[in-house]
C-alpha positions as CSV (number, residue, x, y, z in Angstrom):
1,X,0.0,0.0,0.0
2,X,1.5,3.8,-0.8
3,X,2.2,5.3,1.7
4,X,-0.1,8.3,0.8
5,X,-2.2,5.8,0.2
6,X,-5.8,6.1,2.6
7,X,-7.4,3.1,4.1
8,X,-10.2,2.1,1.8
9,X,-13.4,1.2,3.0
10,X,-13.0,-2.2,2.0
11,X,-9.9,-2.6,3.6
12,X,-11.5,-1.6,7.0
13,X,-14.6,-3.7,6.6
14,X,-12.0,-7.1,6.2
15,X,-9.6,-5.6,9.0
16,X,-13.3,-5.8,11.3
17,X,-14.5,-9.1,9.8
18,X,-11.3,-10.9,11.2
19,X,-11.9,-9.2,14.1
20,X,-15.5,-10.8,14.4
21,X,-14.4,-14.7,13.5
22,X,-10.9,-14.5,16.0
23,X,-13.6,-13.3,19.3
24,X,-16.3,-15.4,18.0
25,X,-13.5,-18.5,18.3
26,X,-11.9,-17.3,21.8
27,X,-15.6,-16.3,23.4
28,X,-16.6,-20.2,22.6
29,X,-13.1,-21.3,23.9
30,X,-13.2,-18.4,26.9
31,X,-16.4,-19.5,27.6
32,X,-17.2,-23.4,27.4
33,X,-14.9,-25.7,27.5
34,X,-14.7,-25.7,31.2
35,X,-18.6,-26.5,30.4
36,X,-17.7,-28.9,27.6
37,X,-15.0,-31.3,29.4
38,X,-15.9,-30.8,33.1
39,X,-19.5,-31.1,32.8
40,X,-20.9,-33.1,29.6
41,X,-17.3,-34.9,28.9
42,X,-17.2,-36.4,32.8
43,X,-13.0,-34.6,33.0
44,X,-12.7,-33.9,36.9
45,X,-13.4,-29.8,37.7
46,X,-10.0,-29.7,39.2
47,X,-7.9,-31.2,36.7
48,X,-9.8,-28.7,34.1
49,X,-8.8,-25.7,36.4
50,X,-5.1,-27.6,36.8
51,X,-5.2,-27.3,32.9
52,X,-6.5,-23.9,32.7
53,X,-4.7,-22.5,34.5
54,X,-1.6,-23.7,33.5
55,X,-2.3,-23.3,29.8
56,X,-3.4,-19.4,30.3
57,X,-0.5,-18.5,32.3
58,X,1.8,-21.0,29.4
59,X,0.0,-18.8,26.7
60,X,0.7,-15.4,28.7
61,X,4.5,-16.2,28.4
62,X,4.4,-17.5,24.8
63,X,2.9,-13.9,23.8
64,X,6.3,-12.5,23.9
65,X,7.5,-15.3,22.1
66,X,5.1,-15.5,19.2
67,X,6.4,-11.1,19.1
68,X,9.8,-11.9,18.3
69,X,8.9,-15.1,16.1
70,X,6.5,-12.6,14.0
71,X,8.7,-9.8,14.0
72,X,11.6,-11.7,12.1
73,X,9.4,-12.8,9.8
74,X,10.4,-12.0,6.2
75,X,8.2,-12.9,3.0
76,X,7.2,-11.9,0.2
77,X,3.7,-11.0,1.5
78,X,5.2,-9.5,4.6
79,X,5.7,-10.5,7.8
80,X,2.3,-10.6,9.4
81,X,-0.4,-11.9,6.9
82,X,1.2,-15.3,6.8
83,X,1.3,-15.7,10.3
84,X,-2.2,-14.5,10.3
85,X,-3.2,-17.4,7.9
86,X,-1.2,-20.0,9.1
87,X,-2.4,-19.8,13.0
88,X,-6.3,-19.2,11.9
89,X,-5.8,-22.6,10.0
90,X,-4.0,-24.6,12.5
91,X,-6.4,-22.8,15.2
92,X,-9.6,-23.6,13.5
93,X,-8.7,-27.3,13.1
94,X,-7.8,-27.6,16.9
95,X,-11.0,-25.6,17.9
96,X,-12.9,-28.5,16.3
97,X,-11.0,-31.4,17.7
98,X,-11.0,-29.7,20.9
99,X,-15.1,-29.7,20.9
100,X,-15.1,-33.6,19.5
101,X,-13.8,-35.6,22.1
102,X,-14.1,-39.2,21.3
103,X,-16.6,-40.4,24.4
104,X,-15.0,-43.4,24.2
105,X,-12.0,-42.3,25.9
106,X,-11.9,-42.8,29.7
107,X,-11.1,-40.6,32.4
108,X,-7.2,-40.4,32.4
109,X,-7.5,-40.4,28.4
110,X,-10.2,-37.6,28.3
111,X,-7.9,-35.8,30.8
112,X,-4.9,-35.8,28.7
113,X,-7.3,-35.2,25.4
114,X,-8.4,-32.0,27.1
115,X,-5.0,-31.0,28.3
116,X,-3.3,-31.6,25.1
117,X,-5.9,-29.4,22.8
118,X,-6.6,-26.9,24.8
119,X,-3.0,-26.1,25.3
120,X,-2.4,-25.9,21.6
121,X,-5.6,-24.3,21.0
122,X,-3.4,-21.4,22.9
123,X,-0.4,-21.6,21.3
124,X,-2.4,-21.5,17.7
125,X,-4.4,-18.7,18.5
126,X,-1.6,-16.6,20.0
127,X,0.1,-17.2,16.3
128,X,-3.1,-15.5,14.9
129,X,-3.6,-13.2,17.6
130,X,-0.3,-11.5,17.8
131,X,0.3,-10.5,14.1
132,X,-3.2,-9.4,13.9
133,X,-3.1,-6.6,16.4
134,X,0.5,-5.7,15.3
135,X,0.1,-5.6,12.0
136,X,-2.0,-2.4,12.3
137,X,1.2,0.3,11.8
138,X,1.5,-2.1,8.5
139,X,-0.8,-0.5,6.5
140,X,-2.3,2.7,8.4
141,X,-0.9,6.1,8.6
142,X,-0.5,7.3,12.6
143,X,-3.1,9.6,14.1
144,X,-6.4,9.7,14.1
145,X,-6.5,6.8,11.0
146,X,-5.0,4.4,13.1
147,X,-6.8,5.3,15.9
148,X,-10.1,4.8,14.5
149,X,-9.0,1.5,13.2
150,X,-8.0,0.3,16.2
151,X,-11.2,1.5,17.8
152,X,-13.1,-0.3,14.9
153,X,-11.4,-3.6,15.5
154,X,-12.3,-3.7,19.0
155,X,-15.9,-2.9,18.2
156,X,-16.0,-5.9,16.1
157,X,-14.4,-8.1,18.3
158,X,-17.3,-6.8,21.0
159,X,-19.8,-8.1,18.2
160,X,-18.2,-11.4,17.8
161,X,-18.2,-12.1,21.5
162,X,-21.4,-11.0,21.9
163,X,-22.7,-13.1,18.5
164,X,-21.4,-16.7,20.2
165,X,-22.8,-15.8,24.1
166,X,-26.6,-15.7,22.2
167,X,-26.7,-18.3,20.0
168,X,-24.5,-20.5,20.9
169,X,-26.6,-22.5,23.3
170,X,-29.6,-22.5,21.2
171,X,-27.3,-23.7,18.7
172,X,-25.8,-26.3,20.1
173,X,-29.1,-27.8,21.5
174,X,-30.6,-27.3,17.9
175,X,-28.2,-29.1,15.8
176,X,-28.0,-31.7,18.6
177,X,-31.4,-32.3,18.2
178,X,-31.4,-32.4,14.3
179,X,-28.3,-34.8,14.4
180,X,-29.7,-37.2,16.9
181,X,-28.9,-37.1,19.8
182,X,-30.8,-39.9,22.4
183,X,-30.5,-37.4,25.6
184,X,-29.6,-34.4,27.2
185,X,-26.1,-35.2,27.1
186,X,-25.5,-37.1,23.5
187,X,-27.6,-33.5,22.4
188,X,-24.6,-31.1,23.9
189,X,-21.8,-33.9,22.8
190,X,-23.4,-34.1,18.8
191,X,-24.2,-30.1,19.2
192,X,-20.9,-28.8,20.1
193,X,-19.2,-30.7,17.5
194,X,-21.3,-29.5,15.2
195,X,-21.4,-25.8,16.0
196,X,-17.7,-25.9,16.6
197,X,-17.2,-26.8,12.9
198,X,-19.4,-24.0,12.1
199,X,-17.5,-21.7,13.4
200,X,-14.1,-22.8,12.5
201,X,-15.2,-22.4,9.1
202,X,-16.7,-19.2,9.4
203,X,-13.2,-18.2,11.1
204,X,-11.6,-19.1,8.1
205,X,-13.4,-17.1,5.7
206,X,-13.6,-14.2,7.7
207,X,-9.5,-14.4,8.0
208,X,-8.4,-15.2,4.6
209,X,-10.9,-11.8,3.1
210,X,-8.9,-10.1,5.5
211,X,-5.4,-11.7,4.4
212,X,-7.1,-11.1,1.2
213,X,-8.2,-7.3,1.1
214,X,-5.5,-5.7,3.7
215,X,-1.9,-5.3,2.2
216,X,0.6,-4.3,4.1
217,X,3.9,-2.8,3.8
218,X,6.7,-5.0,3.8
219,X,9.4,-1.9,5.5
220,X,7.2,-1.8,8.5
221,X,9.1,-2.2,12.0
222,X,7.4,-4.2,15.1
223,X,8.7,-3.7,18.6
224,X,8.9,-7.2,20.3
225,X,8.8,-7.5,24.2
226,X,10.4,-9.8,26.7
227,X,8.8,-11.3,29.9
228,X,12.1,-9.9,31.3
229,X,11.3,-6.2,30.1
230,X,7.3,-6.6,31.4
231,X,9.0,-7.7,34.9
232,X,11.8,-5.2,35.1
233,X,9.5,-1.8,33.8
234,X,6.8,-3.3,36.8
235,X,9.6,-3.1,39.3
236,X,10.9,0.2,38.8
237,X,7.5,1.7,38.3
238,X,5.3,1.5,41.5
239,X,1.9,3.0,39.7
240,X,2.2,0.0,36.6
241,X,2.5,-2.0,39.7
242,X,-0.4,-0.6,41.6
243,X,-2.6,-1.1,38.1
244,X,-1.8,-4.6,37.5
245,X,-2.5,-5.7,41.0
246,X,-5.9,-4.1,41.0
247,X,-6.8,-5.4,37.0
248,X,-6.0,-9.1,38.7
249,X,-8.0,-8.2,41.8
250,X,-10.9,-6.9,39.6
251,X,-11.0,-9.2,36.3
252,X,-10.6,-12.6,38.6
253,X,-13.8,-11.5,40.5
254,X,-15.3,-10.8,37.4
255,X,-14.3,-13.8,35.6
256,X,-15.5,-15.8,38.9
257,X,-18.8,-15.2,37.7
258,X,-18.4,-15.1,34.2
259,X,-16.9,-19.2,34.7
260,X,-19.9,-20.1,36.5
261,X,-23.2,-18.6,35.9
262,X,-23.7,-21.1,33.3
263,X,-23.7,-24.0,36.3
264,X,-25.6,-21.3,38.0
265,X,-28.8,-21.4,35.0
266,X,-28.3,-25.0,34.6
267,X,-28.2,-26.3,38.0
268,X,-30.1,-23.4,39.8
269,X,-32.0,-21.3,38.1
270,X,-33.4,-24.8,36.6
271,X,-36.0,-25.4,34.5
272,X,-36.2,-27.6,31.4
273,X,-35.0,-24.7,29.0
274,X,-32.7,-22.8,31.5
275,X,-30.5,-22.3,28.3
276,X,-33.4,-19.9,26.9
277,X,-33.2,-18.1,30.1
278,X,-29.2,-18.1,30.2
279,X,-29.0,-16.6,26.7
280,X,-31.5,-13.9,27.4
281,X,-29.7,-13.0,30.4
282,X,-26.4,-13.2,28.8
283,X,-27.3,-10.9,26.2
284,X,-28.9,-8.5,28.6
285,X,-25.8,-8.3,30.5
286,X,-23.4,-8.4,27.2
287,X,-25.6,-5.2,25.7
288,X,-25.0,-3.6,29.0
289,X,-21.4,-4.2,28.8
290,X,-21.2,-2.6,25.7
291,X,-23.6,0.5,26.7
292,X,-22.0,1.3,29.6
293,X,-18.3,2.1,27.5
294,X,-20.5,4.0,25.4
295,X,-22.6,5.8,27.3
296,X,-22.1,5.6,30.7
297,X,-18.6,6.1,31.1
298,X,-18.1,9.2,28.6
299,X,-21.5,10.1,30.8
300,X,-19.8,9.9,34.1
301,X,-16.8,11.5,32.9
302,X,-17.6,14.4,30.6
303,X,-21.3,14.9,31.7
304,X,-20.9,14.8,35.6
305,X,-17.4,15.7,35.2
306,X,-16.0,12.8,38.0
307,X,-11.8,12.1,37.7
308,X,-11.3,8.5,36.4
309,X,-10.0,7.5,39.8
310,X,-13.6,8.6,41.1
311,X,-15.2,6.6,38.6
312,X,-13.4,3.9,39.4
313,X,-15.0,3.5,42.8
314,X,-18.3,3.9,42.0
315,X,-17.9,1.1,39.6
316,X,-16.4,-1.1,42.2
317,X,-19.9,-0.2,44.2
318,X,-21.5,-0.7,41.6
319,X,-20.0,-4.1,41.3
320,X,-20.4,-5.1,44.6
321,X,-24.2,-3.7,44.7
322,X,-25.0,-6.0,42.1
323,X,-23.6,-9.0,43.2
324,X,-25.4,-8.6,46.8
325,X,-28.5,-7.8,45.2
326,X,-27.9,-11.4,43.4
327,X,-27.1,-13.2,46.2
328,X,-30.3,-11.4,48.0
329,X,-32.5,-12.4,44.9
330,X,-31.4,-16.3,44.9
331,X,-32.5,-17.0,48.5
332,X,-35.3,-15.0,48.0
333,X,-37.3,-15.3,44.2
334,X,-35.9,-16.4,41.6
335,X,-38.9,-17.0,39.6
336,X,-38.0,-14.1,36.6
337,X,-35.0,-13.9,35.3
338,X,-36.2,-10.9,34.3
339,X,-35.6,-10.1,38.3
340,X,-32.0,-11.0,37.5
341,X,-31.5,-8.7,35.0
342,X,-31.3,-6.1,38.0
343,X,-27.9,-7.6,39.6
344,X,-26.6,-8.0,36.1
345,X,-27.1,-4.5,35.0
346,X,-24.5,-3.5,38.0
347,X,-21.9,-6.5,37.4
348,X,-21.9,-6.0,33.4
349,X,-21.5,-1.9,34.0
350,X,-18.8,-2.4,36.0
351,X,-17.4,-5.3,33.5
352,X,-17.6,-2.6,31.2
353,X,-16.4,0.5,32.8
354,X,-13.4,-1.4,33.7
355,X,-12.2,-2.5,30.9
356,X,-11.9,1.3,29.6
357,X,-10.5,2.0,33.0
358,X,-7.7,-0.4,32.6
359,X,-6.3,1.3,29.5
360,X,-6.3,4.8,31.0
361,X,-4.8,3.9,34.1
362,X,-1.9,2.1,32.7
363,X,-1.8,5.2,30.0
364,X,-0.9,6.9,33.2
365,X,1.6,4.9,34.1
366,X,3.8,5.3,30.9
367,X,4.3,9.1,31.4
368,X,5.0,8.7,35.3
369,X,7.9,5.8,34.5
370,X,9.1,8.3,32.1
371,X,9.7,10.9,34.3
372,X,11.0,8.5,37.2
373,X,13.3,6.5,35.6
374,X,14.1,8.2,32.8
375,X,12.7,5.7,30.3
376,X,9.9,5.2,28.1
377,X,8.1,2.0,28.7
378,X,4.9,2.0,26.9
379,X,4.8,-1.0,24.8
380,X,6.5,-3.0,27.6
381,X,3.3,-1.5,30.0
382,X,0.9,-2.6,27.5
383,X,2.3,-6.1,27.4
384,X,1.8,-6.5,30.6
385,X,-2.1,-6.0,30.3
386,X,-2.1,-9.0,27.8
387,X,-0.4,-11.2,30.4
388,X,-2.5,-10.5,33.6
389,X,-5.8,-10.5,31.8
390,X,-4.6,-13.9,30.8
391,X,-3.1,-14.8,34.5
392,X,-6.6,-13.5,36.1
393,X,-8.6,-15.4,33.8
394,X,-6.5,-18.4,35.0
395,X,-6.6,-18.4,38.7
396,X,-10.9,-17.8,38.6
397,X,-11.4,-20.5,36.5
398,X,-9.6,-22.7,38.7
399,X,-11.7,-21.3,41.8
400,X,-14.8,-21.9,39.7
401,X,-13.4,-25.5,38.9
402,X,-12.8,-25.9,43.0
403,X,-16.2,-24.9,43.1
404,X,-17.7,-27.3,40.8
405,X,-15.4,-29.7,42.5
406,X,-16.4,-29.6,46.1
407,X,-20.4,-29.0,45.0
408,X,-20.5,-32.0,42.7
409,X,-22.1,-30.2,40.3
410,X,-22.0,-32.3,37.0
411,X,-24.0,-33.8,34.1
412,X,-22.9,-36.9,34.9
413,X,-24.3,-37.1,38.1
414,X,-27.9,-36.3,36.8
415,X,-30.4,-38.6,34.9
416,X,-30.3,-38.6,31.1
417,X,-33.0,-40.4,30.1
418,X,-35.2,-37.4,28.4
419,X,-33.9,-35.1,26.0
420,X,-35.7,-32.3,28.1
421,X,-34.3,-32.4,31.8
422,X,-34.6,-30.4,35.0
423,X,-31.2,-30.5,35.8
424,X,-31.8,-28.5,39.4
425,X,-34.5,-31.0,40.7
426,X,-31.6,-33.6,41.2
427,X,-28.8,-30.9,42.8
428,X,-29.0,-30.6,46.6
429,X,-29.7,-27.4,48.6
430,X,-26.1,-27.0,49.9
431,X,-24.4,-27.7,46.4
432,X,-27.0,-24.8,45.4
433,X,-25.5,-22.6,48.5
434,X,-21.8,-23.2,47.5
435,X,-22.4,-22.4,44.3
436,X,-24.4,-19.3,45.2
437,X,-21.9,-18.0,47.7
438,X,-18.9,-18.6,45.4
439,X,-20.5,-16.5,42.5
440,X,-20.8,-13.8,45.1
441,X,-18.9,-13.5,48.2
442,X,-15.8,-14.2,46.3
443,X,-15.9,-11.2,43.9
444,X,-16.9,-9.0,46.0
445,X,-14.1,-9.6,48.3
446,X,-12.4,-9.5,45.4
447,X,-13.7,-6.1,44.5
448,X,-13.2,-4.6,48.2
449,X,-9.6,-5.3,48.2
450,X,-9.4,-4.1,44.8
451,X,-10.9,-0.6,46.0
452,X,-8.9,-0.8,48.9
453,X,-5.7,-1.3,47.1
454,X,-6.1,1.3,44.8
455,X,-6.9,4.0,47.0
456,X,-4.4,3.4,49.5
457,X,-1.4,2.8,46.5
458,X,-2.3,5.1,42.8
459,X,-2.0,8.8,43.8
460,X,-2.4,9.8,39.6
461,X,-5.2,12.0,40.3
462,X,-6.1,13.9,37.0
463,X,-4.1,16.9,38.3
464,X,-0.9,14.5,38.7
465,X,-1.6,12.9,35.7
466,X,-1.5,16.6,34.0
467,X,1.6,17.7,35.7
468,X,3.6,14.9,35.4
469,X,2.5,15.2,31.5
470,X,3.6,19.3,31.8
471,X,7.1,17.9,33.1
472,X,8.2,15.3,30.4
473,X,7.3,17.6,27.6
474,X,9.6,20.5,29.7
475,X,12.3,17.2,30.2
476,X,12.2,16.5,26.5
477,X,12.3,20.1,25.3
478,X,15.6,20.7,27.4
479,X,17.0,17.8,26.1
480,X,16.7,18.4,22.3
């Protein structure tokens, strides 16, 4: 592409389509194979959070890795696009083979089967993932082009998320049905197989119009990242510290939840078409995610004019209103998951506000390292927001799979003999309790300490931020 070259609207519309097939293949991952192996498959909850874990913190690592793997890369159609290719193909195949476990297998073989692909379900998508985001400055001009880009490609990720939490339920149920499965269970085993293979090859398409329409320029640079560099800029820089604590304090509460709600629909909330009532909540909550970075944050910032650091503790009560009201609202009525929509109004705002508030804070950070040590660290800051995402994810789904664990809360343990069950009638009132308390009490002591943390630790008020900003651009202008 010339470099006076502007993006084409075509261009942009592939760049977003990508976007949509990679976070419609790591929501169904993110999201269900805990569900897939631990609960239809029969694999033990806490060798799936063993191998979670394990793999997220493995792929966390491996990001740095794949940077300087990519970044070497030279071809004749550039250094990212082939990458690109290559890890959506070998990722779409394991995605697949990852949902189509032979039930055959027994326990220590389905355990190994699950280890085994999810593991290089990670190390496939990072291969995709990495030269994907990076390959932006490949064929964009800086300032406000790139920006909106980048802003685009986000937005279409958000879609692709939110596209497999609505249908992919209903889907997997549907084609179960229409491919004959005998009972509840055989309908989830035939119906994730299918679906999976639907959207692998959606995921395919969607990445080789992209490979397809978006050229890059073969010149272009890409600053790689070691583990070593994330550790080293987090030690000498106590605010990039103070961030990262808190986005592990707040995203493991939230992904507590996130891990386990579907248990909660299933073996709670009950009813013989608790996944209806799961989707419709899910996509409540994931349209309130959206809204609330939207509207409610540029709201509470620009409209009501709060700092971000205020902000950010009334979305931690927020938080932590929402997930007493849902505690209140289980031992009371949960006959409506309409009612439920209350508690998840809170809990997806704050899910939402974070997730801006994340990038600003550690935004902040860069300028104050500057100024302290004398060094830039920005790429090296926003490395590090890769890897604890990845690390928090981690740790709650291997509480939720402790969970699980100790409440005995499985499809194996519940009569298959319909295709239409009321899993709940079968779960006893304590398992029901654990469950309840786990999805609650943990995040918001989670959320507390969080708050706590951050109040007592980050001092980059607005005003800071703005000064220390004022001094680096005096620091740079004596030194040119």
């Amino acid at each position: 592409m010339d470099s006076k070259q502007t993006l084409t609207g075509r261009a942009k519309f592939s760049y977003a389509l990508g976007a949509v097939g990679k976070d419609m293949v790591y929501m169904l991952s993110a999201s269900y194979v805990l569900y897939y192996f631990q609960d239809i498959m029969g694999v033990s909850a806490i060798a799936m959070g063993t191998i979670l874990l394990a793999a997220r913190v493995f792929d966390a690592f491996n990001d740095p890795i794949m940077g300087v793997i990519v970044a070497k890369t030279k071809t004749r159609w550039g250094k990212f696009r082939p990458w690109l290719l290559i890890g959506t193909l070998t990722n779409a195949v394991v995605l697949y083979l990852m949902f189509a476990a032979p039930p055959t297998l027994d326990a220590a073989g389905l355990t190994a089967y699950a280890a085994v692909t999810y593991i290089l379900w990670g190390v496939t998508y990072t291969m995709m993932d990495i030269p994907y985001w990076s390959m932006i400055p490949a064929f964009t001009e800086g300032g406000k082009e790139r920006e909106g880009l980048t802003t685009l490609a986000r937005s279409a990720a958000g879609v692709g998320s939110a596209i497999i939490t609505i249908i992919t339920l209903i889907s997997v149920h549907a084609l179960g049905n229409l491919f004959g499965g005998a009972n509840a269970r055989e309908i989830e085993i035939v119906g994730f197989r299918w679906f999976s293979l639907v959207i692998a090859v959606v995921f395919v398409l969607f990445t080789i119009i992209t490979c397809i329409n978006v050229k890059e320029k073969s010149t272009v640079e890409m600053e790689t990242v070691s583990v070593g560099q994330m550790f080293k800029a987090l030690l000498q820089n106590d605010q990039a510290m103070t961030v990262t604590i808190t986005i592990v304090l707040v995203n493991g509460a939230l992904y507590i939840t996130s891990n386990l709600v579907l248990y909660f629909f299933k073996y709670d909330f009950g009813g013989t078409g608790w996944y209806n009532d799961y989707t419709l909540f899910s996509t409540f909550g994931g349209g309130i995610q959206i809204l609330s970075m939207m509207f409610l944050y540029p709201l509470l910032r620009n409209g009501l004019k709060l700092s971000n650091t205020r902000i950010f503790y009334v979305s931690m009560g927020m938080g932590a209103a929402g997930y007493a009201v849902l505690l209140v609202l289980t031992f009371t009525n949960m006959s409506s998951v309409f009612l439920l929509c209350i508690p998840a109004f809170f809990i997806f705002a704050t899910n939402g506000i974070n997730s801006i508030l994340t990038t600003v804070f550690l935004a902040n950070t860069v300028d104050y390292g500057e100024l302290k040590n004398n060094r830039r660290d920005e790429s090296v800051i926003f490395s590090m927001q890769t890897f604890v995402v990845k690390l928090a994810s981690g740790v709650a789904a291997f509480i939720a799979s402790v969970c699980l664990q100790v409440n005995q809360l499985s499809n194996a343990a519940v009569s298959e003999a319909d295709k239409l069950v009321d899993f709940s009638a079968s779960v006893s009132t304590s398992a029901k309790v654990g469950l309840r308390m786990t999805m609650t009490f943990i995040p918001i002591a989670g959320l507390i300490v969080a708050f706590f943390w951050f109040r007592k630790k980050y001092f980059l008020t607005d005003e800071k931020v703005e000064e220390i900003a004022r001094q680096v651009k005096e620091r740079r202008g004596g030194e040119t």
